[in-house]
OpenMM code with the backbone's topology and positions (N, CA, C; nanometers):
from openmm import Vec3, app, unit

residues = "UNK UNK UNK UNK UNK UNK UNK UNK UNK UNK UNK UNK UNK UNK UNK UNK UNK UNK UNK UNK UNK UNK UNK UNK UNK UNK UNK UNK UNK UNK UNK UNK UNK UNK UNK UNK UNK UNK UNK UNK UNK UNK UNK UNK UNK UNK UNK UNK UNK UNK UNK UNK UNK UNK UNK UNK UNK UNK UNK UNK UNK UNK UNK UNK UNK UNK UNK UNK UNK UNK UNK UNK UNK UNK UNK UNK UNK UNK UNK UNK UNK UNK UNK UNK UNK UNK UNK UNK UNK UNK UNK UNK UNK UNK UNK UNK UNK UNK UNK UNK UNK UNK UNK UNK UNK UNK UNK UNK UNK UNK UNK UNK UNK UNK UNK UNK UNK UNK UNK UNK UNK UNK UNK UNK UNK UNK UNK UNK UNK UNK UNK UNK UNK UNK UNK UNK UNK UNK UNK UNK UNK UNK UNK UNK UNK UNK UNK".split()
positions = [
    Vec3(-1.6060, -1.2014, -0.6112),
    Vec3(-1.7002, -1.1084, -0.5528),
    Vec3(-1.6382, -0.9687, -0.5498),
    Vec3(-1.6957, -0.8892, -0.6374),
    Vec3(-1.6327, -0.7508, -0.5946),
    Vec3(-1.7368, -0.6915, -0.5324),
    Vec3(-1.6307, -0.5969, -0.4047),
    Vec3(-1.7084, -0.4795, -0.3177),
    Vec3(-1.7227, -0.3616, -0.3664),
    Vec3(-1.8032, -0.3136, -0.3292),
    Vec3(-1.8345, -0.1817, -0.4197),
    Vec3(-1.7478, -0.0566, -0.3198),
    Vec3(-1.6648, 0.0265, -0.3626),
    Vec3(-1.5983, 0.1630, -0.3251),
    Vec3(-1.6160, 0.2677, -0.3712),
    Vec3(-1.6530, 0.3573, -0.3112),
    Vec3(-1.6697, 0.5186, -0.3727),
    Vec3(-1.5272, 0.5523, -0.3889),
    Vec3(-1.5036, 0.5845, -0.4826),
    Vec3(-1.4019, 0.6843, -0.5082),
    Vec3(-1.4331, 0.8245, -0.5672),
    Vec3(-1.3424, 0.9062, -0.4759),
    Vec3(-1.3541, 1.0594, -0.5174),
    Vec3(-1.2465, 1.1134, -0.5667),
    Vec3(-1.2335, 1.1876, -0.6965),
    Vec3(-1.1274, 1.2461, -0.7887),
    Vec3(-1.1232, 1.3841, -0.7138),
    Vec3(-1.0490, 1.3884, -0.6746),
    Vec3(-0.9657, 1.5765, -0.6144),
    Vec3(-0.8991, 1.6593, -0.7179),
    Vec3(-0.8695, 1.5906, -0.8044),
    Vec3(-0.8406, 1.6862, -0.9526),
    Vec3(-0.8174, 1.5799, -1.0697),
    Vec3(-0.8475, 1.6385, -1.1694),
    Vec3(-0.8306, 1.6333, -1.2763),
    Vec3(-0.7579, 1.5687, -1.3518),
    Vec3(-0.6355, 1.5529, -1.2397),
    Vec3(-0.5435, 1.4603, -1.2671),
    Vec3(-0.5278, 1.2960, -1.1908),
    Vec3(-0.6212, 1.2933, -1.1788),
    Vec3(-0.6773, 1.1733, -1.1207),
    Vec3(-0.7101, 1.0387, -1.1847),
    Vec3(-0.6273, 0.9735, -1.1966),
    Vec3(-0.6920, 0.8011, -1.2540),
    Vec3(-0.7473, 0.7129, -1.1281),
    Vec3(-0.8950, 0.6482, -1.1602),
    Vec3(-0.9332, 0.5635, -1.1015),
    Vec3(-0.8619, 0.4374, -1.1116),
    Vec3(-0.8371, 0.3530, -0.9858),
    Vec3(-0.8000, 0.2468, -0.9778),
    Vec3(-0.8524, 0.1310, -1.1032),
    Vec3(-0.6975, 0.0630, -1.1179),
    Vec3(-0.7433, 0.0178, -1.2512),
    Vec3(-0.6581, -0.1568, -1.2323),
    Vec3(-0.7359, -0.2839, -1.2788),
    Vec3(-0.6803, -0.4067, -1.2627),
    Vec3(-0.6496, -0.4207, -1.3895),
    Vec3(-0.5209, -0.4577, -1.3568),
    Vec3(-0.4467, -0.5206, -1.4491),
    Vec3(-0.4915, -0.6252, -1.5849),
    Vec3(-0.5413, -0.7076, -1.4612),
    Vec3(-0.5554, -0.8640, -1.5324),
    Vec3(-0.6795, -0.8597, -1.4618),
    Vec3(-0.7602, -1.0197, -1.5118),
    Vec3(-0.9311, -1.0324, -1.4961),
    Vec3(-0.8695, -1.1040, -1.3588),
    Vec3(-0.7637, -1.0996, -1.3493),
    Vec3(-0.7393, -1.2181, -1.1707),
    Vec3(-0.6609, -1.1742, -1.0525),
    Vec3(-0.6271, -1.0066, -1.1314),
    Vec3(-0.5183, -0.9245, -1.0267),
    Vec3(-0.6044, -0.9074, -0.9165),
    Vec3(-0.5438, -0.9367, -0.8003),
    Vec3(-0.6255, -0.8995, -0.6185),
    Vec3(-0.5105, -0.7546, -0.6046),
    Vec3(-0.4310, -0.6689, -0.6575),
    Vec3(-0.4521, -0.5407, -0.6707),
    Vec3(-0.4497, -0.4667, -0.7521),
    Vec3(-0.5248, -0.3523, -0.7655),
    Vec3(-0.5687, -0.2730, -0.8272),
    Vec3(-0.4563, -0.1557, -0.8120),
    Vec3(-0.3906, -0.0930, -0.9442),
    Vec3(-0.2785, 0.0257, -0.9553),
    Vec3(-0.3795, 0.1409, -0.9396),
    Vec3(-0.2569, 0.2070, -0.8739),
    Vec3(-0.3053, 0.3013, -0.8325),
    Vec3(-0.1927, 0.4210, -0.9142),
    Vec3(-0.2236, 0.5352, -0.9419),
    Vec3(-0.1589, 0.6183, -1.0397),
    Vec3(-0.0877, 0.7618, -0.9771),
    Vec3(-0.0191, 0.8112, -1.0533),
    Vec3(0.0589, 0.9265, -0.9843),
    Vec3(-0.0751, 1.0250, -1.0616),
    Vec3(-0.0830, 1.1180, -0.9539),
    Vec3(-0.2173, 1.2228, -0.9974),
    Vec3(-0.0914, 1.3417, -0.9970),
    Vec3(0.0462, 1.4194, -1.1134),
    Vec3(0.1220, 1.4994, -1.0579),
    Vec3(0.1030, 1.5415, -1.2248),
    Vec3(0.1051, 1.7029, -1.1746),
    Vec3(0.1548, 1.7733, -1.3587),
    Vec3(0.2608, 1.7487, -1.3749),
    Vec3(0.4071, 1.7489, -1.3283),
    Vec3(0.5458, 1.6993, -1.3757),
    Vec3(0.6084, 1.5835, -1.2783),
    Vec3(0.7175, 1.5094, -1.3709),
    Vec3(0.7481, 1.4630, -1.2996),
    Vec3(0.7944, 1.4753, -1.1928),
    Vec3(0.8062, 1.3811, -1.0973),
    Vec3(0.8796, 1.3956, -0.9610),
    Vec3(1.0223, 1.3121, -0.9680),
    Vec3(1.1186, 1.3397, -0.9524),
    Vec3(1.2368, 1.2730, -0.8872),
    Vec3(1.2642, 1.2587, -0.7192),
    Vec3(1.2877, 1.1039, -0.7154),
    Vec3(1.3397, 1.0354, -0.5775),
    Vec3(1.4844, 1.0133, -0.5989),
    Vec3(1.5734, 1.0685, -0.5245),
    Vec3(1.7188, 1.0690, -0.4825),
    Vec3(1.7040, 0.9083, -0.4315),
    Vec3(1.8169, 0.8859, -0.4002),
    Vec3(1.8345, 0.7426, -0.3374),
    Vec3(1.8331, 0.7889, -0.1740),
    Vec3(1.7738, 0.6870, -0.1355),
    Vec3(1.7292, 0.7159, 0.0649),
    Vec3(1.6311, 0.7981, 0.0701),
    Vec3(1.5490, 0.8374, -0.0416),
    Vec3(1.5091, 0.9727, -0.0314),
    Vec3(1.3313, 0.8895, -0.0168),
    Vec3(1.2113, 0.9699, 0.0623),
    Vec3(1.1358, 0.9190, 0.0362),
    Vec3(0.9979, 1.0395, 0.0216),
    Vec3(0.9271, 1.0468, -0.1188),
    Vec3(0.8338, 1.1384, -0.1585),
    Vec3(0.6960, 1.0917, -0.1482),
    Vec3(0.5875, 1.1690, -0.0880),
    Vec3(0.5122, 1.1362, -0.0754),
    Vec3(0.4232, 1.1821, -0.1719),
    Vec3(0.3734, 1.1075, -0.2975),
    Vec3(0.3257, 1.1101, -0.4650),
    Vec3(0.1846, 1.0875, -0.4350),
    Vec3(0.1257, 1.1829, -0.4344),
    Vec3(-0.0362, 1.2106, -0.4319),
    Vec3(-0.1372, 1.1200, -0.5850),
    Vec3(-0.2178, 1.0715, -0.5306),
    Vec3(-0.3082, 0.9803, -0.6189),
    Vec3(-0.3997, 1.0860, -0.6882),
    Vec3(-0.4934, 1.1678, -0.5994),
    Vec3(-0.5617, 1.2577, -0.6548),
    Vec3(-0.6851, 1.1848, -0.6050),
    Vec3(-0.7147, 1.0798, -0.5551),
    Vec3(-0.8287, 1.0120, -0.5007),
    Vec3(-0.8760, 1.0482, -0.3563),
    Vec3(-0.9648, 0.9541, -0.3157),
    Vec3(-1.0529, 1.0071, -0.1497),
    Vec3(-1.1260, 0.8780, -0.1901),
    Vec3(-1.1579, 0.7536, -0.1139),
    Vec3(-1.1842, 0.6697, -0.1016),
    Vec3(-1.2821, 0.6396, 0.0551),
    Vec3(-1.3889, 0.6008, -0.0456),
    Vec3(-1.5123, 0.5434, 0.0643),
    Vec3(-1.5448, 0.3672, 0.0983),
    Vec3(-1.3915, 0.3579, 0.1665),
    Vec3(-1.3874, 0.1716, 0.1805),
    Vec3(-1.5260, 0.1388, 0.3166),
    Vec3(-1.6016, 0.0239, 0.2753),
    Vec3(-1.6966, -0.0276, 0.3497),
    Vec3(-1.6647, -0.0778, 0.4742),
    Vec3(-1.7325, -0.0347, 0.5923),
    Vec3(-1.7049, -0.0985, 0.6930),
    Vec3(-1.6769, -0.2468, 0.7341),
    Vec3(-1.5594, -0.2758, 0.8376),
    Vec3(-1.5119, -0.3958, 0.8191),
    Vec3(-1.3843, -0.4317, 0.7105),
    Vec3(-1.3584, -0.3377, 0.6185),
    Vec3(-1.2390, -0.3568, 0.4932),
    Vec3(-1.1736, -0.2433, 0.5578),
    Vec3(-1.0586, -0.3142, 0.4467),
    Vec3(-0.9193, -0.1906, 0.4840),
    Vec3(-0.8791, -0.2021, 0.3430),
    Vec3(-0.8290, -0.0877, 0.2739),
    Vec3(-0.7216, -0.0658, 0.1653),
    Vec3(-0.6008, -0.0732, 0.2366),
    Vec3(-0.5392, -0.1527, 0.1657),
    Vec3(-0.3779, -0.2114, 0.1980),
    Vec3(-0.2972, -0.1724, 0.0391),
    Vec3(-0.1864, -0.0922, 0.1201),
    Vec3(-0.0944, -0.0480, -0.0287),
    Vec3(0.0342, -0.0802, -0.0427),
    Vec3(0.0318, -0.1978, -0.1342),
    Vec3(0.1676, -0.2461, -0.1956),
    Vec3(0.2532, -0.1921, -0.3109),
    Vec3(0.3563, -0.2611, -0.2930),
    Vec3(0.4777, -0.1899, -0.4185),
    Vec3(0.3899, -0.3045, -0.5518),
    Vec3(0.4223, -0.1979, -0.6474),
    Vec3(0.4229, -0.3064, -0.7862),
    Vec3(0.5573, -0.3230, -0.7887),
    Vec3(0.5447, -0.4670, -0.8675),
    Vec3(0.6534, -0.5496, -0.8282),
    Vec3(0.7682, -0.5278, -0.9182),
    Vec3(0.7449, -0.4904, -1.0704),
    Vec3(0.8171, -0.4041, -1.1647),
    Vec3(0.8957, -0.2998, -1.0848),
    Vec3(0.8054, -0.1814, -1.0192),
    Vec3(0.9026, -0.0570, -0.9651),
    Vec3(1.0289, -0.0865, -0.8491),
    Vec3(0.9131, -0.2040, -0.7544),
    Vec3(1.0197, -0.2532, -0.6877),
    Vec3(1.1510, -0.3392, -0.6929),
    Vec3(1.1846, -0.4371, -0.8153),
    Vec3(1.2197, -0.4663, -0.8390),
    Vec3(1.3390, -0.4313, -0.9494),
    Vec3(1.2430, -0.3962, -1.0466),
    Vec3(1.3607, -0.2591, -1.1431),
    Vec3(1.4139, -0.1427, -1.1103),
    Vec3(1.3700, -0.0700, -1.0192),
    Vec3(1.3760, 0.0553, -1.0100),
    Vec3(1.4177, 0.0750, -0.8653),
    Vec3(1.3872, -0.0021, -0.7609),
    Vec3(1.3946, 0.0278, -0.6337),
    Vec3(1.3039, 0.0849, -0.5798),
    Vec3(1.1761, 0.1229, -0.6117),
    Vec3(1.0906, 0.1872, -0.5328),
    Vec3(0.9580, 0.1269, -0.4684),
    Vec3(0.9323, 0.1460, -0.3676),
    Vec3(0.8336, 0.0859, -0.3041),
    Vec3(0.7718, 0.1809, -0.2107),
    Vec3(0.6499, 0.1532, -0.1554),
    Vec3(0.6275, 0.2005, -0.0431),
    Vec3(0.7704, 0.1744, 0.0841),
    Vec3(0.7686, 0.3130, 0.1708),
    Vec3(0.8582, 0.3167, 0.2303),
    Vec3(0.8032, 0.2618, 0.3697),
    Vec3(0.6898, 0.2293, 0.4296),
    Vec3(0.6484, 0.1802, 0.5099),
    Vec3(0.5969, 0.0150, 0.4969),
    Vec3(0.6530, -0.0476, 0.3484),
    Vec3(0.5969, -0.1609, 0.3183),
    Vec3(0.4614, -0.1676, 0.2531),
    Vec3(0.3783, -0.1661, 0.3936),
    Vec3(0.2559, -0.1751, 0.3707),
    Vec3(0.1461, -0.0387, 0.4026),
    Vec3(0.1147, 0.0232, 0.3159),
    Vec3(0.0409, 0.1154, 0.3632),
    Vec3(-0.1082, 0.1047, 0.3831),
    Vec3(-0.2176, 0.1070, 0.5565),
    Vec3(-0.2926, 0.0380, 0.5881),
    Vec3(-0.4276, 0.2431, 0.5573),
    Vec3(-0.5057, 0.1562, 0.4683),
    Vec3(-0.6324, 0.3156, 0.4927),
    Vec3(-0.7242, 0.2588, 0.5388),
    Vec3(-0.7779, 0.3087, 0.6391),
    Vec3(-0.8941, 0.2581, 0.7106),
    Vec3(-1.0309, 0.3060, 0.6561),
    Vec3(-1.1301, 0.2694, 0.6843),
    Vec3(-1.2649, 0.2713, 0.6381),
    Vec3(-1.3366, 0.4131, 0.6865),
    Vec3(-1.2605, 0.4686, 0.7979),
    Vec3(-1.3433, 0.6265, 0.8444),
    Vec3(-1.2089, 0.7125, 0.7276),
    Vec3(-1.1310, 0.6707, 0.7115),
    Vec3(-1.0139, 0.7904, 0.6360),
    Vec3(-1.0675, 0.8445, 0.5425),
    Vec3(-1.1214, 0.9892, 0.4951),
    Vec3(-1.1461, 1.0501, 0.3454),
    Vec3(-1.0833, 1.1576, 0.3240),
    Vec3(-0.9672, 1.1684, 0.3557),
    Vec3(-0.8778, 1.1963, 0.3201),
    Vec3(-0.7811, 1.1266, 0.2039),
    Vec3(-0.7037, 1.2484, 0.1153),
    Vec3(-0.6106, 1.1840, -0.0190),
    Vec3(-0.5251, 1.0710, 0.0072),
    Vec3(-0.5643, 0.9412, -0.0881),
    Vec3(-0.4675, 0.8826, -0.0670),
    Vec3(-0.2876, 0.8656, -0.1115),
    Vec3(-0.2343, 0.9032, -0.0540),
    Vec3(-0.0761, 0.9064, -0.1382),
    Vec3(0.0063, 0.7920, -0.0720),
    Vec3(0.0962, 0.8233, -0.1797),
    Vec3(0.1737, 0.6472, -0.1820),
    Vec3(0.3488, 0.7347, -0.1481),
    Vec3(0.3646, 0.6985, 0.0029),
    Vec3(0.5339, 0.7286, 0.0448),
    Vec3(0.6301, 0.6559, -0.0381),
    Vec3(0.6074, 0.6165, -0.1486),
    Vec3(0.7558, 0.5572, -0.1864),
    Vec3(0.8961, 0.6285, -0.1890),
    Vec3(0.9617, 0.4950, -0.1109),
    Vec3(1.1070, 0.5125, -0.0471),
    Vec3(1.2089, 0.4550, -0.1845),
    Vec3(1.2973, 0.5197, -0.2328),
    Vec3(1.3844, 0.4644, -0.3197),
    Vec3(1.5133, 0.4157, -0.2481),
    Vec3(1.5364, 0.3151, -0.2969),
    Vec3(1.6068, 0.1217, -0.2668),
    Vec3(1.7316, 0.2009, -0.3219),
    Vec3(1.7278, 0.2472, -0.4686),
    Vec3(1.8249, 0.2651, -0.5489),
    Vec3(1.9200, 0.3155, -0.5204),
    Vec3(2.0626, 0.2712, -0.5885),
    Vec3(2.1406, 0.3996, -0.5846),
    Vec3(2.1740, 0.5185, -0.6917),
    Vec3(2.0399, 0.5420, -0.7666),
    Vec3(2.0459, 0.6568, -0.8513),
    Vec3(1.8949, 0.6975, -0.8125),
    Vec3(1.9110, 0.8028, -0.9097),
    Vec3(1.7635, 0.8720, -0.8743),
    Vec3(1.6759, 0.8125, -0.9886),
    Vec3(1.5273, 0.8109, -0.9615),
    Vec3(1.4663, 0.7670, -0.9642),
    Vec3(1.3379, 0.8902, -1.0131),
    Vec3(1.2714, 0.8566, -1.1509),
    Vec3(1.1869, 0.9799, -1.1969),
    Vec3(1.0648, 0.8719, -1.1639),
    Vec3(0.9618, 0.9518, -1.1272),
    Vec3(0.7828, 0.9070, -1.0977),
    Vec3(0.7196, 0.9489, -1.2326),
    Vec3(0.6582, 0.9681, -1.3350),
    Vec3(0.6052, 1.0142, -1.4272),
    Vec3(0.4632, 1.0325, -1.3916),
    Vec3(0.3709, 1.1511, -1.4754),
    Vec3(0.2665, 1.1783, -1.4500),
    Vec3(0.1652, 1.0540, -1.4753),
    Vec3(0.0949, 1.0367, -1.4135),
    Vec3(-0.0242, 0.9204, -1.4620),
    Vec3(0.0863, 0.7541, -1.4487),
    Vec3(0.1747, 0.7822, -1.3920),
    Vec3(0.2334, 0.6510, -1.4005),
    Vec3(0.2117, 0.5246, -1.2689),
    Vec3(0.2045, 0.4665, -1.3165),
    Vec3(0.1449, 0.3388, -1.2100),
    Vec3(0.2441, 0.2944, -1.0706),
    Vec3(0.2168, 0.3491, -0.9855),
    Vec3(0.2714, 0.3878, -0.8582),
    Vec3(0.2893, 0.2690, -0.7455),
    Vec3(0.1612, 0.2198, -0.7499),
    Vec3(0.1437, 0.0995, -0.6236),
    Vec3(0.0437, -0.0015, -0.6782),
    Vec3(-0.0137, -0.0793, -0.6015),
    Vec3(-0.1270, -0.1396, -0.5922),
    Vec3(-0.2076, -0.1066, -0.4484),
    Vec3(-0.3450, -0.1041, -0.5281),
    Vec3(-0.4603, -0.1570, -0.3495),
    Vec3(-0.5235, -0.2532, -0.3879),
    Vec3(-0.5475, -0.3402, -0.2067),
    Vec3(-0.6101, -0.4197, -0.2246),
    Vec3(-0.7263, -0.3707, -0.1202),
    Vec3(-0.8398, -0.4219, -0.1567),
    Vec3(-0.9330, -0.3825, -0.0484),
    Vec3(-0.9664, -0.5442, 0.0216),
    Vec3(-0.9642, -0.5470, 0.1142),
    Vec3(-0.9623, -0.6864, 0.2239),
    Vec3(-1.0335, -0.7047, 0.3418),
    Vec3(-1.1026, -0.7266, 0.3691),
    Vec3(-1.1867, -0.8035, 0.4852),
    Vec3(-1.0975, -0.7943, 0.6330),
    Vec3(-1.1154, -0.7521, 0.6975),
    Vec3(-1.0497, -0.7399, 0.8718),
    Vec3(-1.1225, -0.8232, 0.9817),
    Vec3(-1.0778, -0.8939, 1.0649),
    Vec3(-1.1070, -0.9420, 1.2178),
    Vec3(-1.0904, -0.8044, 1.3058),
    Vec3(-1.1780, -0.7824, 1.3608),
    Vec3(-1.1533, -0.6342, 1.4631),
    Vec3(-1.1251, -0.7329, 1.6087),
    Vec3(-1.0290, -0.6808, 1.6607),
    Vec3(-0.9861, -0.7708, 1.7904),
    Vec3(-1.0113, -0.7296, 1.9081),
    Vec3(-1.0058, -0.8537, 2.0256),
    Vec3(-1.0946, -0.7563, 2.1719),
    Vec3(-0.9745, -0.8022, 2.2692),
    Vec3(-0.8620, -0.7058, 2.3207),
    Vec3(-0.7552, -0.7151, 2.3756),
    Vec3(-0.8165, -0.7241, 2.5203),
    Vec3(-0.7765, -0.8616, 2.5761),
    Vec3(-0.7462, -0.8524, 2.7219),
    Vec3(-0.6681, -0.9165, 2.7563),
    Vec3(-0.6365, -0.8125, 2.8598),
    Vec3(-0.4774, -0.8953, 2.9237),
    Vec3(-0.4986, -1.0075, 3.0142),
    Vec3(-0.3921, -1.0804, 3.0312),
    Vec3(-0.4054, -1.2094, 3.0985),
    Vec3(-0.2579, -1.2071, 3.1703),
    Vec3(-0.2666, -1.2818, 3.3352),
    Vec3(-0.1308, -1.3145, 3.3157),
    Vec3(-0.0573, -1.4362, 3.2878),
    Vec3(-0.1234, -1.5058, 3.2121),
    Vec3(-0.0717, -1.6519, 3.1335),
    Vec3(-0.1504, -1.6176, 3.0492),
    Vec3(-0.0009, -1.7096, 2.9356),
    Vec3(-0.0890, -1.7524, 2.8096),
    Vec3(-0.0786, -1.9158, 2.7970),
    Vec3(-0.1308, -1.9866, 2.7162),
    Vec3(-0.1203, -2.1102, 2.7322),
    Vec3(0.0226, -2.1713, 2.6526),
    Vec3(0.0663, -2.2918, 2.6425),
    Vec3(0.1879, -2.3093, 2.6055),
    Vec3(0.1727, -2.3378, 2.4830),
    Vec3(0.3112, -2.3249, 2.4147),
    Vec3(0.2595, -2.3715, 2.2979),
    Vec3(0.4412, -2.4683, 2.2734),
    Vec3(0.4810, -2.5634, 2.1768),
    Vec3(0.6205, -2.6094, 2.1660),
    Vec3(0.6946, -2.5471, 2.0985),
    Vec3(0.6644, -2.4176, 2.0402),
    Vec3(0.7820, -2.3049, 2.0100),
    Vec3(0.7981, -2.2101, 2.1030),
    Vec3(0.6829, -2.2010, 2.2057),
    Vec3(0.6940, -2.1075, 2.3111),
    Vec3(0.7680, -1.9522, 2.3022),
    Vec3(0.8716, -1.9249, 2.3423),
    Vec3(0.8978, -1.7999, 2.3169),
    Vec3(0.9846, -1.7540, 2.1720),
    Vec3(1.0418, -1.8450, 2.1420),
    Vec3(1.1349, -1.8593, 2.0311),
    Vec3(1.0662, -1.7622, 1.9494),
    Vec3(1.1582, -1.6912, 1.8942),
    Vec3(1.1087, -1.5900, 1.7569),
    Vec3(1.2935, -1.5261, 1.6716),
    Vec3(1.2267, -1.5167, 1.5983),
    Vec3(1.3861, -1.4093, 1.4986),
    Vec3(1.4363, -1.5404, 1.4445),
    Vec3(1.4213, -1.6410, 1.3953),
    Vec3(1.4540, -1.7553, 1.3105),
    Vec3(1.4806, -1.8961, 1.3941),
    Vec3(1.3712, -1.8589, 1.4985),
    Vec3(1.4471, -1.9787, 1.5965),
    Vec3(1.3431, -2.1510, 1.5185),
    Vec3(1.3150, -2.1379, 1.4249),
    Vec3(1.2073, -2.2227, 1.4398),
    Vec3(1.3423, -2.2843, 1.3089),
    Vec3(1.4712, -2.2329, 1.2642),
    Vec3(1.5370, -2.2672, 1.1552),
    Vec3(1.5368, -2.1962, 1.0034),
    Vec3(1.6129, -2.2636, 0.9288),
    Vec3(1.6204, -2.1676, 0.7806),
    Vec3(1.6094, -2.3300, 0.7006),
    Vec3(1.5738, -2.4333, 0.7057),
    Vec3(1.5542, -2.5293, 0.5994),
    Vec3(1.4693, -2.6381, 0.6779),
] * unit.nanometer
topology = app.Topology()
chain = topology.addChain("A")
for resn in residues:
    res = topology.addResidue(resn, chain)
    for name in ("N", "CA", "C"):
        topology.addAtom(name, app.Element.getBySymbol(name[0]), res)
C-alpha cells in the first residue's frame, strides 16, 4: 500500500525520494548541494535535501543511515533516528555525524539517508502511582542477559 506525500523541491537541486528496489521500506533521500561537502571525523554537517514534505496525518517520516555510508564510510545520521512530523514544512536535512577517522566527502546528488514514512499510535499519558507487576520488573541495561 503506498501513501501518497506531497513533496516540495526548494531548488533545483533537488532529487525526489527514490526506492531502491520494488521491496525497499526506505526511500533515499539525496544531497540537494552545488559542491561537495567534507565531514572531518567527530564532525557533524547538516546536508540539506532541497525538499519540504507534506506527510499525512497520523505518519511520521523517520530518517535512517544507508547502510553502505554507514558501514563503509562511517556516516550516519548523528541523532540515529531522525523523527519529521506531519505539521513540519520546513527543509528536510540529514545531520550526518562521521564515525570515521578520516574525512569524509558528501557529493552533490549523492544518496545521503533513507525515509520511511510509518503509521504512529498517538499516546494519552496519565500518571498513576502503581504500575502493575510484571517478572522483569525493574531490571533494564542487560539485566534480562546476553545469550
Amino acid at each position: 500500500m503506498a501513501v501518497p506525500v506531497k513533496v516540495k523541491k526548494l531548488t533545483d537541486l533537488a532529487v525526489l525520494p527514490t526506492y531502491g528496489s520494488e521491496f525497499s521500506a526506505g526511500a533515499d533521500l539525496y544531497a540537494a548541494v552545488e559542491s561537495d561537502i567534507e565531514i572531518a571525523p567527530g564532525e557533524t554537517v547538516a546536508v540539506p535535501t532541497g525538499l519540504s514534505l507534506e506527510i499525512p496525518e497520523g505518519f511520521a517520516g523517520l530518517i535512517y543511515a544507508r547502510s553502505s555510508l554507514g558501514t563503509k564510510r562511517g556516516l550516519a545520521p548523528a541523532n540515529k533516528v531522525g523523527v519529521i512530523d506531519s505539521d513540519y514544512r520546513g527543509e528536510v536535512k540529514v545531520m550526518l555525524f562521521n564515525h570515521s577517522k578520516s574525512v569524509q566527502t558528501v557529493e552533490a546528488k549523492e544518496r545521503i539517508a533513507q525515509l520511511i514514512i510509518t503509521p504512529f499510535l498517538k499516546a494519552e499519558f496519565n500518571e498513576a502511582d502503581t504500575l502493575s507487576d510484571t517478572v522483569r520488573g525493574t531490571g533494564g541495561f542487560g539485566s534480562t542477559g546476553t545469550k
